[in-house]
VMD Tcl script that draws the C-alpha trace (Angstrom):
set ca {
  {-13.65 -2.04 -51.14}
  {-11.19 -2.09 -48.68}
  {-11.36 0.45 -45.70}
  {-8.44 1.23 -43.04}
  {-9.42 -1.37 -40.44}
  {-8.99 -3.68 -43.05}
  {-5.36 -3.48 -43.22}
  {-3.05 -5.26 -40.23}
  {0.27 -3.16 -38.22}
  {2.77 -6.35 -39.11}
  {5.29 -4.18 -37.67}
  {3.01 -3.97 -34.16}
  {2.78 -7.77 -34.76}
  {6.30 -8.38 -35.27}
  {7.13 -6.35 -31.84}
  {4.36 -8.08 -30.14}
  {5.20 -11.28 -30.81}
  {9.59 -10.80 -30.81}
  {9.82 -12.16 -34.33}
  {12.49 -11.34 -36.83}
  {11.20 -10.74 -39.96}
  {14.45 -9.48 -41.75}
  {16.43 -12.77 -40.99}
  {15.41 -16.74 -40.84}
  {16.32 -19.44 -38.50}
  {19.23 -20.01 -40.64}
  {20.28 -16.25 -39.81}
  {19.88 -15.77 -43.43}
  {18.72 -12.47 -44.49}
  {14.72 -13.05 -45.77}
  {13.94 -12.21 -49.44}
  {10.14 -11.84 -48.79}
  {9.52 -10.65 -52.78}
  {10.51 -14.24 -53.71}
  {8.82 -15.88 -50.79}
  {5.79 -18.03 -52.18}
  {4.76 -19.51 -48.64}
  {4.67 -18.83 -44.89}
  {4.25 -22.44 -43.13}
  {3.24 -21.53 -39.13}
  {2.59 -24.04 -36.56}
  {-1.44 -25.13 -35.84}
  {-2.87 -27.02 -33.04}
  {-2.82 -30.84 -32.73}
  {-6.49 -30.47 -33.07}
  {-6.28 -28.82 -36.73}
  {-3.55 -31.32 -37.72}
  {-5.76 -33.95 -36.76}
  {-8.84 -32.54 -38.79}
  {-6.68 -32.02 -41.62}
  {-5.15 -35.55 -41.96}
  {-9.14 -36.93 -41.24}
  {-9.58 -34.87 -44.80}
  {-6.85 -35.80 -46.51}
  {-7.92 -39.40 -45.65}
  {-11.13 -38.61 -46.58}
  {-10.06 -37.46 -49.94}
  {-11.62 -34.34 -49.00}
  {-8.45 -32.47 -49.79}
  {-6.71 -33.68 -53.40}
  {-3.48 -36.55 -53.11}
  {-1.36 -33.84 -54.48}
  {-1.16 -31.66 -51.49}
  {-0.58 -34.86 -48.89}
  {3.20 -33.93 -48.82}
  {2.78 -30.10 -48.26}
  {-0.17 -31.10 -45.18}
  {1.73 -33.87 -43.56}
  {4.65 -31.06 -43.01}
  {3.08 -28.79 -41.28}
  {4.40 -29.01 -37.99}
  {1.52 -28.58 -35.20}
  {1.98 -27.20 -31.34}
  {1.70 -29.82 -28.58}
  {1.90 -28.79 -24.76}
  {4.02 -25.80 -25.82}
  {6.13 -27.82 -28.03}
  {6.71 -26.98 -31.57}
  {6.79 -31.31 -33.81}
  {6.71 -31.26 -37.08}
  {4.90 -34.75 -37.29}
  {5.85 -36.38 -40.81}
  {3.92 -39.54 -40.59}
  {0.59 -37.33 -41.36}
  {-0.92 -40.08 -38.52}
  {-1.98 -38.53 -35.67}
  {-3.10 -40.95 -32.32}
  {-6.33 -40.40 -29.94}
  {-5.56 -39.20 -26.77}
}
mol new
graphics top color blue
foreach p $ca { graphics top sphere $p radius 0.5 }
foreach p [lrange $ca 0 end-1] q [lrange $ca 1 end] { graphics top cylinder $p $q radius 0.2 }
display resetview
């Protein structure tokens, strides 16, 4: 059963972090009762993990396209790295 605690201010969050959650990039207004997904930015670390499991067949072929998107955060940079190939530092 879910208590109070359990439950998250997004409003706090939004404020917090000075993101617009009524319009996109595009300036476009948001329809969030159609949205299905919510890609954010991860670490080069965790994009690295994830493409070792995708090559490990760990995660199934049919979600290589959705992980190979997700763009990861690099010395305060935002990439979205296609290639799903990530090199050793």
């Amino acid at each position: 059963m879910m208590k109070y605690p359990d439950f998250y201010d997004l409003k706090a969050l939004e404020k917090s972090l000075n993101f617009n959650m009524v319009k996109n990039k595009n300036n476009e207004k948001v329809k969030w009762m159609t949205t299905k997904w919510i890609q954010v930015p991860i670490s080069k670390a965790k994009k690295k993990d994830l493409m070792t499991l995708l090559k490990d067949g760990v995660i199934p072929k049919d979600y290589v396209d959705y992980y190979t998107n997700i763009p990861y955060i690099d010395e305060e940079n935002i990439i979205n790295d296609r290639s799903g190939s990530e090199s050793d530092d």
